[in-house]
C-alpha positions in Angstrom: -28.6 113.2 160.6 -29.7 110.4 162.9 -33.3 108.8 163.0 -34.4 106.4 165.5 -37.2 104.2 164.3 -38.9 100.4 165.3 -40.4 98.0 163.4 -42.9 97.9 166.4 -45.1 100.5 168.2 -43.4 103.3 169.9 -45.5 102.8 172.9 -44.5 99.2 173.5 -41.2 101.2 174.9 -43.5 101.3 178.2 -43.5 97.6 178.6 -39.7 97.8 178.1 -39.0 100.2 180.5 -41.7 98.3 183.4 -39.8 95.1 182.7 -36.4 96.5 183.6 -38.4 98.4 186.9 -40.0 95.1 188.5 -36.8 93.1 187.2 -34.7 95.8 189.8 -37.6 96.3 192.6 -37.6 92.0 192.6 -33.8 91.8 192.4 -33.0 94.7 195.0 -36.0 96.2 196.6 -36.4 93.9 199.9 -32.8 92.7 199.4 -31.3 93.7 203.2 -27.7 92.6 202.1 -26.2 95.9 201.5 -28.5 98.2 203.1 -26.4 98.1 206.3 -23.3 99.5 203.9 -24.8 102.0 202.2 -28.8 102.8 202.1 -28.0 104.1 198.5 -25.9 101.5 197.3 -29.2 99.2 196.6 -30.7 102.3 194.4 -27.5 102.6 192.7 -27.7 98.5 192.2 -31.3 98.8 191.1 -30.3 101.6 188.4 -27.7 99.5 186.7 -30.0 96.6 186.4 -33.1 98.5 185.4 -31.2 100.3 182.4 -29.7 96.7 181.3 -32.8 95.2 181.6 -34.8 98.0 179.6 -31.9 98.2 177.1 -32.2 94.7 176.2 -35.9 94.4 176.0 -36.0 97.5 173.8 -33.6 95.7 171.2 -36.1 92.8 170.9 -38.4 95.7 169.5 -35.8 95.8 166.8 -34.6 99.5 166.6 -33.4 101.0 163.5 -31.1 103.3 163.0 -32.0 105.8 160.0 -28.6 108.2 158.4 -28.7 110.3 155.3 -25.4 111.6 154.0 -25.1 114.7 151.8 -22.1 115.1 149.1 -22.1 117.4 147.0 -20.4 117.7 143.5 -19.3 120.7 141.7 -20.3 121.6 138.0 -17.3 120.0 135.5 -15.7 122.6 133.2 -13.7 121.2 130.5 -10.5 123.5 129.1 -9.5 122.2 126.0 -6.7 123.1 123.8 -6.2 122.6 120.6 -2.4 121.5 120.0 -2.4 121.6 116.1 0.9 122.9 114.1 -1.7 125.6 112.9 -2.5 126.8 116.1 1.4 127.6 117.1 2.2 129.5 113.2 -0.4 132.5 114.7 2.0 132.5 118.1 5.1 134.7 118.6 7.5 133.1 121.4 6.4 136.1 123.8 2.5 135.6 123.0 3.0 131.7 123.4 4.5 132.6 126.6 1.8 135.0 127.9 -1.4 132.8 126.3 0.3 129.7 128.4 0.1 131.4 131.6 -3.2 133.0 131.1 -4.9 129.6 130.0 -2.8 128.0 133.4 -4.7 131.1 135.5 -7.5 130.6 133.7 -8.1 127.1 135.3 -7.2 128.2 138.8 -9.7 130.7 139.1 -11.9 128.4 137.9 -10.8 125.6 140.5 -12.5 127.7 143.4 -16.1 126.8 142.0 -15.9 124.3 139.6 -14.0 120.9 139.4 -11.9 121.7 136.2 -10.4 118.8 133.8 -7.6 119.8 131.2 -7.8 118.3 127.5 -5.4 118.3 124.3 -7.0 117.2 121.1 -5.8 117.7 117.7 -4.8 113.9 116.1 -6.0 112.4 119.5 -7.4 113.8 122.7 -5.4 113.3 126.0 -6.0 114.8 129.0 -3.2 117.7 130.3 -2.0 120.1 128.0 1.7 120.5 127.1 0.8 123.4 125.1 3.6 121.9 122.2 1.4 122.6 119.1 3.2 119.2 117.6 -0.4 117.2 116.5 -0.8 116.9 112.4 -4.1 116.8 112.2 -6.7 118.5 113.6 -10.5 116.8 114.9 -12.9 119.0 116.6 -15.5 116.6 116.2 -13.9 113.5 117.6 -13.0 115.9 120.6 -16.3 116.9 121.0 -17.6 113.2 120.5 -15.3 111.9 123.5 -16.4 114.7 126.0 -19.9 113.7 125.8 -18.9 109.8 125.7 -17.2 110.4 129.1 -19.3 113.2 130.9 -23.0 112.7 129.5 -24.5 111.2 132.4 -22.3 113.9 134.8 -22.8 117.2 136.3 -20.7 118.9 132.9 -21.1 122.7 133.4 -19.6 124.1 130.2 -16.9 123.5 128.1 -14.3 126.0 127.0 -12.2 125.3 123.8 -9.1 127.3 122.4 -8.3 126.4 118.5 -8.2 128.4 115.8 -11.0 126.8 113.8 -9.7 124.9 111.5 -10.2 121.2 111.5 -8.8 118.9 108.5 -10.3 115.4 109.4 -14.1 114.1 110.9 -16.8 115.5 110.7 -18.1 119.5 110.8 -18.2 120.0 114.7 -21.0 122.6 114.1 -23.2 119.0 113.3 -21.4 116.4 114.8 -21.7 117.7 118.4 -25.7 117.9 118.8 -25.9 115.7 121.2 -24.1 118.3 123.7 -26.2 120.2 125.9 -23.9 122.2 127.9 -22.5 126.0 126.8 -19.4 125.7 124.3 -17.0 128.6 125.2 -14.3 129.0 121.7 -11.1 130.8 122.7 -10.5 132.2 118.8 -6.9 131.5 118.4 -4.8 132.5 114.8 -5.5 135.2 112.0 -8.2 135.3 110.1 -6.2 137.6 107.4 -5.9 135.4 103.8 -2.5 136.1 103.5 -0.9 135.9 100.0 0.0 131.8 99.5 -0.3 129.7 97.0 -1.1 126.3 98.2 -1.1 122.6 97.2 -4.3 121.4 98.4 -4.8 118.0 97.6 -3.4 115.2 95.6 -6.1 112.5 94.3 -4.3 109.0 93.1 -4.5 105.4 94.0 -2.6 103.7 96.6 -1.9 101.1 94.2 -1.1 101.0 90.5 0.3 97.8 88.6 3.5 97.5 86.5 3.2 98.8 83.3 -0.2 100.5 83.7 -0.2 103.8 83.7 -1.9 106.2 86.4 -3.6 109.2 86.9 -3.1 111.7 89.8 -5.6 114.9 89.6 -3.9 118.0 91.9 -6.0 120.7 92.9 -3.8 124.1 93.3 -4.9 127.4 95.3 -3.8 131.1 95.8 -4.9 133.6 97.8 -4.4 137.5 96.7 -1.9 135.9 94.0 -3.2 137.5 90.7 -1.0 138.2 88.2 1.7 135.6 89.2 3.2 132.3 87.9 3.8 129.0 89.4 5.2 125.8 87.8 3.7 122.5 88.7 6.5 120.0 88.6 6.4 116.4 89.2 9.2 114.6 90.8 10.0 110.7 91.5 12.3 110.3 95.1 15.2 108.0 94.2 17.2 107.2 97.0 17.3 111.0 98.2 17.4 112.1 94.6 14.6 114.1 92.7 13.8 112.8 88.8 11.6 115.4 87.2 8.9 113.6 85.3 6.4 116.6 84.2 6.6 120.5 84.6 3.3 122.6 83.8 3.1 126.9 84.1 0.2 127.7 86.0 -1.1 131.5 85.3 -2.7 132.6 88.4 -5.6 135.4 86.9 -7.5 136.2 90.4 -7.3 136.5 94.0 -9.3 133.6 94.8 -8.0 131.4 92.5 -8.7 127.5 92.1 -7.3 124.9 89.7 -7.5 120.9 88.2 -4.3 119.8 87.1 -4.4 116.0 85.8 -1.4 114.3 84.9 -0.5 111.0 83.7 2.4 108.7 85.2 3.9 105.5 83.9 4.2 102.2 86.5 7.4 101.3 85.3 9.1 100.1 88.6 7.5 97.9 90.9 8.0 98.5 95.0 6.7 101.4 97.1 7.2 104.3 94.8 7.8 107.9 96.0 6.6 111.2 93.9 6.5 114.6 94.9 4.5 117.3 93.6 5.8 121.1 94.0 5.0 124.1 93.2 7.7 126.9 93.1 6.8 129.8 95.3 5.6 133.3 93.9 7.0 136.6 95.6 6.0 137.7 98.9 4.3 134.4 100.0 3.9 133.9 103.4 5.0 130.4 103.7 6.6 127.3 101.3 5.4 124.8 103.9 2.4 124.1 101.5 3.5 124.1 98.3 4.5 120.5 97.8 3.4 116.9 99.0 4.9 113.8 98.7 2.6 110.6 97.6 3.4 107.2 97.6 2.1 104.6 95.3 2.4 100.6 95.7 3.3 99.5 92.3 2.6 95.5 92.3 4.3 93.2 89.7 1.2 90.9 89.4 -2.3 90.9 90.3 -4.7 88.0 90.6 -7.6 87.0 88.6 -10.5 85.1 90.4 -13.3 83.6 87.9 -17.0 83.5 89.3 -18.7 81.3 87.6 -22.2 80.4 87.9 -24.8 78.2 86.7 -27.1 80.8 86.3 -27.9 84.2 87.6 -28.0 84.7 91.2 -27.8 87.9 93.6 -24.8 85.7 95.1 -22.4 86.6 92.4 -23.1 90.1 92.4 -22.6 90.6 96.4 -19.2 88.0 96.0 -17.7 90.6 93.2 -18.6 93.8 95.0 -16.8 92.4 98.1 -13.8 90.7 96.2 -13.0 93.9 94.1 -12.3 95.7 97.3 -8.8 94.4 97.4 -7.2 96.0 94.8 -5.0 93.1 94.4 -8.0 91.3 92.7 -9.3 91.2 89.7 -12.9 89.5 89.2 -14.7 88.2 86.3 -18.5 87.0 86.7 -19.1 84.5 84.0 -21.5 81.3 83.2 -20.9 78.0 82.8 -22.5 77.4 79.4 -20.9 80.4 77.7 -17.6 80.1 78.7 -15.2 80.1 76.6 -11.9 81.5 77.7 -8.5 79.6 79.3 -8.8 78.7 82.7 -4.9 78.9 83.2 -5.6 82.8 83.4 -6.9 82.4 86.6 -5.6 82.5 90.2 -9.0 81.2 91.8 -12.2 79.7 90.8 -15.2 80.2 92.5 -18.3 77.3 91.7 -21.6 78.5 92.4 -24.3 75.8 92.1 -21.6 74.1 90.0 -21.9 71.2 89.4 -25.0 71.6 88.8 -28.0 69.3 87.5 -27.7 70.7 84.0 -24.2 71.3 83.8 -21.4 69.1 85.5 -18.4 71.1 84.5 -16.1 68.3 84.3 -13.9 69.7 81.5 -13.4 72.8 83.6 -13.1 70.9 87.6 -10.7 68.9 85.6 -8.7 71.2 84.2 -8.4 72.8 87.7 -7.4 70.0 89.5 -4.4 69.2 86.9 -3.2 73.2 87.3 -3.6 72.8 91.1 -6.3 76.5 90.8 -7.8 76.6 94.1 -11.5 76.3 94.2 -14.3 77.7 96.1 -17.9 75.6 95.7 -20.7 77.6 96.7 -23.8 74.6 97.1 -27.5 75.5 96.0 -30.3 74.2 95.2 -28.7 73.2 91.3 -26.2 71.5 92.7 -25.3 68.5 91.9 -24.2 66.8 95.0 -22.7 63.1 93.5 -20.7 65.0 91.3 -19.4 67.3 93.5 -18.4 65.1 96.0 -16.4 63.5 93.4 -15.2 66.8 92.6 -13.7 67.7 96.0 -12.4 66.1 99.5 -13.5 68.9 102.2 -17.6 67.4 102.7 -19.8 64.6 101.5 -23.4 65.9 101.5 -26.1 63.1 101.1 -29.6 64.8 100.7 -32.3 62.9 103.0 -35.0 64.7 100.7 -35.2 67.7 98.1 -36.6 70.6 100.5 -33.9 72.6 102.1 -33.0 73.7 105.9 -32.8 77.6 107.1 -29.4 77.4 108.5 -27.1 80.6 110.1 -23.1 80.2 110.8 -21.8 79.1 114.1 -17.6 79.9 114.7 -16.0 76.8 114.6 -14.2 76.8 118.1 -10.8 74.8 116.8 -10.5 76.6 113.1 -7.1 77.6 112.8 -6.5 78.5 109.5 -6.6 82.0 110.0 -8.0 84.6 112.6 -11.2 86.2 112.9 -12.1 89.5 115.0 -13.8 89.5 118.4 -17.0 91.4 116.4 -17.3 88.5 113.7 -17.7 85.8 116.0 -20.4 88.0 118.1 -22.1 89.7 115.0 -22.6 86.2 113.2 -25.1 84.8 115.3 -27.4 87.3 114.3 -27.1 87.1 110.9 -30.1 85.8 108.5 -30.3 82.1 107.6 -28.7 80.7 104.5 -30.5 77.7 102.3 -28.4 74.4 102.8 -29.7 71.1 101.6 -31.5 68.7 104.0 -29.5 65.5 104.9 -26.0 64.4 106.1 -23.1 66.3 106.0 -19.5 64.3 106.7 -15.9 66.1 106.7 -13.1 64.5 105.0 -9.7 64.2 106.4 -8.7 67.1 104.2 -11.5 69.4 105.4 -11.1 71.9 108.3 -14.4 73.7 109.5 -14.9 77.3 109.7 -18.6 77.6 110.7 -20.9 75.2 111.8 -24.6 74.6 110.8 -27.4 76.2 113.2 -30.4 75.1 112.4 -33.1 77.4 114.1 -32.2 77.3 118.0 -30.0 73.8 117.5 -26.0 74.2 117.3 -25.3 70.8 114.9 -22.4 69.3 113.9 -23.0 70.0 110.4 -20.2 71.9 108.7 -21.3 75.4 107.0 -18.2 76.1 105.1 -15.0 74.0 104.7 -11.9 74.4 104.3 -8.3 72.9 103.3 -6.1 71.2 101.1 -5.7 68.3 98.7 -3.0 66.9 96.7 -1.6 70.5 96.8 -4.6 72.1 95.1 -6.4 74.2 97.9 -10.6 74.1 98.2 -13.7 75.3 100.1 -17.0 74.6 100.2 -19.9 76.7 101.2 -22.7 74.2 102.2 -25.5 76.9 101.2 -26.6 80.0 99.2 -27.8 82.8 99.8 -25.0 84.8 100.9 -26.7 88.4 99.3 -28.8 88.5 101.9 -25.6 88.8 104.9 -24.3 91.6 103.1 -27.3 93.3 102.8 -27.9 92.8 106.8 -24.8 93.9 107.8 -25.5 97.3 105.7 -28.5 97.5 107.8 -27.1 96.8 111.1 -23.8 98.9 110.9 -24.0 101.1 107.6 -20.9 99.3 106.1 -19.8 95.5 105.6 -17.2 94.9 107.9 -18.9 91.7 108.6 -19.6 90.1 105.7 -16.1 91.4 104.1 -14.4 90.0 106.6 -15.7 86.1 105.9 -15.4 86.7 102.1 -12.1 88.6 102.1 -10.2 86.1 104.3 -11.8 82.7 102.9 -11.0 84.0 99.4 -7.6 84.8 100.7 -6.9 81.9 102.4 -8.2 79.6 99.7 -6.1 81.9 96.5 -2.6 81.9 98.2 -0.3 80.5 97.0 1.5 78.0 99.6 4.7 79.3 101.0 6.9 77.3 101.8 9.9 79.5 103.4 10.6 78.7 106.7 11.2 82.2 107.9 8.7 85.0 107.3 8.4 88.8 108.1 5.3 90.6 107.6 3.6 94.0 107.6 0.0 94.8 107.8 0.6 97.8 105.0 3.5 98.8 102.9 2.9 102.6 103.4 2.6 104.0 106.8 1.9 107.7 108.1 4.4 109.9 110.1 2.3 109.6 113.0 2.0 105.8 112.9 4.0 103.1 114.7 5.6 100.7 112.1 4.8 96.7 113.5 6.1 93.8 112.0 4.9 90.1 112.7 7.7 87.3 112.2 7.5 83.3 112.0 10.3 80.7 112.0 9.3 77.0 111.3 11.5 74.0 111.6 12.3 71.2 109.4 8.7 69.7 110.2 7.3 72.9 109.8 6.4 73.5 113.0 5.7 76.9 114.7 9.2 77.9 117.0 10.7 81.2 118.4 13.4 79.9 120.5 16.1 81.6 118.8 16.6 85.3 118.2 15.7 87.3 115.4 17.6 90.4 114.9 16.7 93.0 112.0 17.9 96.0 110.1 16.2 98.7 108.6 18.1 100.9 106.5 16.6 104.6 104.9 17.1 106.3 102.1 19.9 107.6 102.3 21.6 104.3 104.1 21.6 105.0 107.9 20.8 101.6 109.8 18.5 101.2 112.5 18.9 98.1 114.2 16.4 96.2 115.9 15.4 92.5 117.7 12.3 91.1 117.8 10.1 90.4 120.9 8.7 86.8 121.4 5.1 86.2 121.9 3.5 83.2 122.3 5.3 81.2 119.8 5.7 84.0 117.0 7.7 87.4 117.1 6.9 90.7 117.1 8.6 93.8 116.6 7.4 97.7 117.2 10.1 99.5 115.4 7.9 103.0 116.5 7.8 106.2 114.3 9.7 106.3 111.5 11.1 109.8 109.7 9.5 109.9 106.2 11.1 108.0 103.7 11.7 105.0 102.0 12.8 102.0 103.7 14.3 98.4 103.6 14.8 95.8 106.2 16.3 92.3 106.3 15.3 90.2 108.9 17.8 87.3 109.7 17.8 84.8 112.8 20.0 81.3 112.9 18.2 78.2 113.4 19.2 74.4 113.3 23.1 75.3 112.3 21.1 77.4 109.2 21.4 81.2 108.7 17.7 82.4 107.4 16.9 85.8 106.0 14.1 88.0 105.1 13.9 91.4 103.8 11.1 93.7 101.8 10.6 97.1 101.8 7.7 99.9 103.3 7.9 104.2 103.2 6.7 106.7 105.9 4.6 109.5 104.1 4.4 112.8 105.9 1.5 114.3 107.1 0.7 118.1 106.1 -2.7 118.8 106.6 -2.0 121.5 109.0 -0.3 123.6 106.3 -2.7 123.5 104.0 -4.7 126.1 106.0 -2.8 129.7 107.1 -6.3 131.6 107.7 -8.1 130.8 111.0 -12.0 130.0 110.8 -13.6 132.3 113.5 -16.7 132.3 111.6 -16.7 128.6 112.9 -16.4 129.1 116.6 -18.8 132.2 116.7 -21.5 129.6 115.1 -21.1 126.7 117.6 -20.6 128.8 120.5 -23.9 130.3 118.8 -25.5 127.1 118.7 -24.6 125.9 122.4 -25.5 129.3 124.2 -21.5 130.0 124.8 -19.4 132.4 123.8 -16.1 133.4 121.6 -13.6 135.3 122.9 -10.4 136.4 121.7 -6.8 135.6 123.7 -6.8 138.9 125.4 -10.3 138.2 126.9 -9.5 135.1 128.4 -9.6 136.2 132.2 -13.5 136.6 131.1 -14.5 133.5 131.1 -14.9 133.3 134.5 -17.4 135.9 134.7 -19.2 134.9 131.8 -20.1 131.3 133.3 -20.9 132.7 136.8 -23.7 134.5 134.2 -25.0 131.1 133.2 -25.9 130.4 136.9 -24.5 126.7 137.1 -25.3 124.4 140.4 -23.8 122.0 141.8 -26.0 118.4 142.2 -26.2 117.8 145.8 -26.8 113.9 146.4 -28.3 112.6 149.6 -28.1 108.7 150.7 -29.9 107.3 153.2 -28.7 104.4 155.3 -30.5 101.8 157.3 -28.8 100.3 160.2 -30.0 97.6 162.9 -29.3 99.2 166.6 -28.4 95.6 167.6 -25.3 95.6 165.5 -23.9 99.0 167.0 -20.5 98.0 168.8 -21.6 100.8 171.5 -24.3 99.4 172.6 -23.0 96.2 173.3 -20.2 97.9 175.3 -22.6 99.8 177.4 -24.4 96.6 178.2 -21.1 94.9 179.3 -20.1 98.0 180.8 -23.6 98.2 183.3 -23.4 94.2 184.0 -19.6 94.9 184.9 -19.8 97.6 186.8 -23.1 96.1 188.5 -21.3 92.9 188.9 -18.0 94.6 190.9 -20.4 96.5 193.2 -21.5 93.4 193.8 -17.8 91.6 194.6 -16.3 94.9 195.8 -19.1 94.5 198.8 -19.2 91.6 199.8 -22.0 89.3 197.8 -23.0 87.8 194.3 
């Protein structure tokens, strides 16, 4: 729809139109040159010029030109499916078959009214279905999650989800998916019979154990309508394909709903990625084996190191650095103090100084001792410390102090620190963060020193370091420049609920500043030593030269051999000036690999080992949760239906009476720049203009 409007009276349209008449009755009115032609050819000529004349003086009113388009968009109906192992063990091949088609008719006859967008969630959500039941894992929640992420600020009509109810990671779907407020239509898939099974559920150990420790796993054992049966718990290592039995237990199953603790003790005795598996043997008439054993893997590490806090006196510092610390399994933290310490310092991997040396204390017997044994240190600088001594004490900073008050400083990201990576949230979450207290005065890096965060004082970005670090005569050091540190843990708490942050700065200065220099030229790495079925295996790979420089000019080639030797051969990509390698999903297993690449007339090799555990969360489960679906469908105004019923669903959202949004724009155009009118205008003046020629005059 079209609407003609002027930024000027209406009625000045009069003027417009009495302009274009006297312009014609002055032009042709008394004009005697063609009236002996034609007596109408001067009213003709008179025409043409009045309407070009009136035309034009109407576009100096400035016409508008006023549109409104209408589009219209149908309600979005989501059909989800959930492709879980689960959901296919309640499927014959003939009900597969006929649930397919219907679910495939389903969304036709749904296509007439609605716009209609296909899911498949289970251990991720995609859209299409392949209706393959392959997924491991099941996640209502996180399905639920992304639907609203994507469609809450769209015209979603309802959303329509097959699964059998049972969901074995995230959160309960019944809470997690409040924030929906569209009907939730459950298509109840499975049986909700407990069959009789006696089940495995879950296996409680550590991922990592150390050699010659021993370890406890705890096993929690089910059965449903067992009574009166047996089962033996055994306990197996995986050798190479082979099965060691290490413990055997009866179980006595005395009820139909019957639950059971089993905790067992294992010995570390091997170091490497070790594999155990924990079976039960099956009781008569149960309806499936699948769950009766798991396989665990366990990182058994030959050494772990020992980091030393000590302090000069209490501080909430050293609590929030030992929480953090102890995270990593591979460390082991002691909080001690300066004047009461007493044991060796050679049973240490690290040392970390807080406020030391201090006024009261120098610590020169310890410093000294840890510069002889080359123990990386880690000076954390307060309001104690003594800053003469300890910038004898260490070559990353000199700090002069101007006066004895102290500055509010927060961290800036150093831009050139290259001494290891941080994530794209560190850098923007650390601006933020509450100011530490650093000493007023100067603050000069050594030659030795590398900065990792600068000094901000209030809205200033100086050039004052924060925290330092490097190396010196092959002892490794950093220096923190203030205290305080308690009070960044306790704000990233209250920002995100967790410490990502602030575990991130501790975890990889501690790390960079404890390791041990290595010195091979040629490296392979992997970001975990025990991956999941459903997980790609990476590596990462670095070659250096004879300065040790960074190359990747030649290739690096690597084999990966299982458990039972088959070889999988493989060759690194190159990027940037490392390599990198995707080696994709791996059968469960053990596995070792040897890396090798030749380099300056100089074979180099590296090899280590990982293990693929399997996933079997979805045979855990053989009774579908109905009870589930009826309570969120419940909760959202939808419905459950069964399989058979599924033709319903049509009707049963026609009941719910869901519109389409109807949008309307309105457009605003200037007359002036219509391409039409300009061609009308040329076309009058022409045709005016050839009269004109045609008979004779100008």
């Amino acid at each position: 729809m079209n609407n003609l409007s002027f930024q000027y009276p209406t009625w000045y349209l009069i003027f417009c139109l009495l302009a274009g008449l006297a312009y014609a009755l002055i032009l042709y009115y008394r004009d005697s040159t063609f009236r002996e032609l034609s007596s109408r050819l001067n009213i003709l000529l008179g025409i043409l010029r009045f309407l070009t004349v009136s035309i034009l003086a109407a576009l100096l009113l400035s016409p508008l030109l006023k549109s409104a388009e209408i589009d219209t968009q149908k309600p979005l109906v989501i059909l989800a499916q959930d492709e879980s192992e689960s959901v296919l063990s309640g499927f014959s091949d003939a009900d597969r078959t006929s649930y397919q088609s219907q679910f495939q008719g389903l969304s036709a006859t749904l296509s007439d009214k609605f716009e209609v967008k296909q899911y498949a969630f289970g251990s991720s959500v995609r859209e299409d279905i392949p209706f393959s039941f392959e997924d491991k894992i099941t996640n209502i929640s996180d399905f639920l999650g992304d639907i609203y992420d994507l469609y809450t600020n769209q015209n979603l009509g309802a959303i329509v989800m097959a699964t059998d109810g049972i969901y074995n990671e995230g959160s309960n779907p019944i809470y997690s998916s409040s924030k929906l407020a569209v009907p939730i239509y459950t298509v109840a898939l499975g049986d909700t019979t407990p069959k009789r099974d006696i089940v495995l559920k879950r296996v409680f150990h550590n991922k990592i154990a150390y050699l010659g420790d021993k370890f406890s796993i705890q096993i929690d054992v089910a059965g449903q309508n067992a009574a009166g049966s047996n089962t033996t718990l055994n306990v197996y290592k995986v050798q190479n394909g082979n099965l060691r039995k290490l413990q055997e237990k009866v179980l006595s199953i005395d009820k139909n709903d019957y639950f059971h603790t089993e905790e067992l003790i294992l010995d570390a005795d091997q170091a490497g990625v070790q594999r155990y598996r924990i079976a039960l043997s099956p009781i008569p008439d149960e309806v499936t084996r699948g769950n009766n054993s798991k396989d665990i893997f366990i990182d058994v590490l030959d050494a772990r190191q020992k980091i030393l806090v000590l302090g000069n006196s209490p501080h909430p510092d050293l609590t929030a650095l030992k929480q953090q610390i102890t995270l990593n399994k591979n460390y082991q933290v002691e909080v001690a103090y300066a004047d009461n310490f007493t044991k060796q310092l050679a049973e240490y991997d690290l040392l970390i100084m807080h406020q030391l040396p201090s006024m009261s204390n120098d610590a020169r017997i310890i410093l000294d001792e840890a510069k002889n044994r080359k123990i990386p240190v880690f000076f954390i600088v307060g309001s104690q410390t003594n800053l003469t001594v300890l910038n004898r004490a260490q070559s990353m900073v000199t700090i002069r102090r101007s006066a004895p008050t102290a500055n509010e400083v927060q961290g800036r990201l150093a831009p050139n620190f290259n001494l290891f990576t941080t994530s794209e949230d560190f850098a923007r979450e650390l601006s933020v963060f509450p100011p530490l207290t650093a000493p007023f005065g100067d603050f000069d890096v050594e030659a030795d020193g590398q900065v990792f965060l600068y000094q901000r004082i209030g809205r200033i970005d100086t050039r004052f370091p924060l925290l330092v670090m490097g190396e010196s005569d092959g002892q490794r050091q950093g220096v923190l420049c203030a205290e305080g540190i308690w009070k960044w843990r306790l704000f990233d708490y209250l920002q995100h609920q967790n410490h990502e942050i602030f575990n991130e700065l501790i975890g990889k200065s501690v790390q960079y500043i404890s390791v041990k220099e290595d010195k091979r030229r040629f490296r392979v790495s992997l970001n975990k030593n025990i991956f999941n079925e459903n997980e790609q295996v990476l590596f990462d790979a670095e070659l250096y030269n004879s300065s040790y420089e960074l190359i990747n000019e030649p290739d690096v080639s690597m084999v990966i051999t299982d458990g039972i030797g088959k070889e999988f051969n493989f060759v690194f990509n190159k990027t940037g000036r490392a390599y990198s390698l995707n080696a994709g999903f791996l059968p469960v297993g053990n596995y070792n690999y040897k890396a090798n690449v030749f380099s300056n007339g100089e074979n180099l090799s590296f090899s280590g080992q990982f293990s693929v555990e399997p996933i079997q969360l979805e045979v855990y489960e053989t009774a579908a949760d109905h009870g589930l679906l009826r309570l969120l469908s419940e909760k959202f105004g939808g419905q459950m239906v069964y399989p058979a019923q599924l033709s319903s669903v049509n009707d049963l959202l026609e009941q719910q009476n869901i519109k389409p949004i109807i949008y309307e724009t309105s457009k605003t155009r200037s007359v002036i720049n219509l391409k039409w009118i300009f061609f009308l205008l040329l076309g009058l003046l022409s045709a005016e203009w050839i009269l004109r020629r045609y008979y004779g005059a100008y």
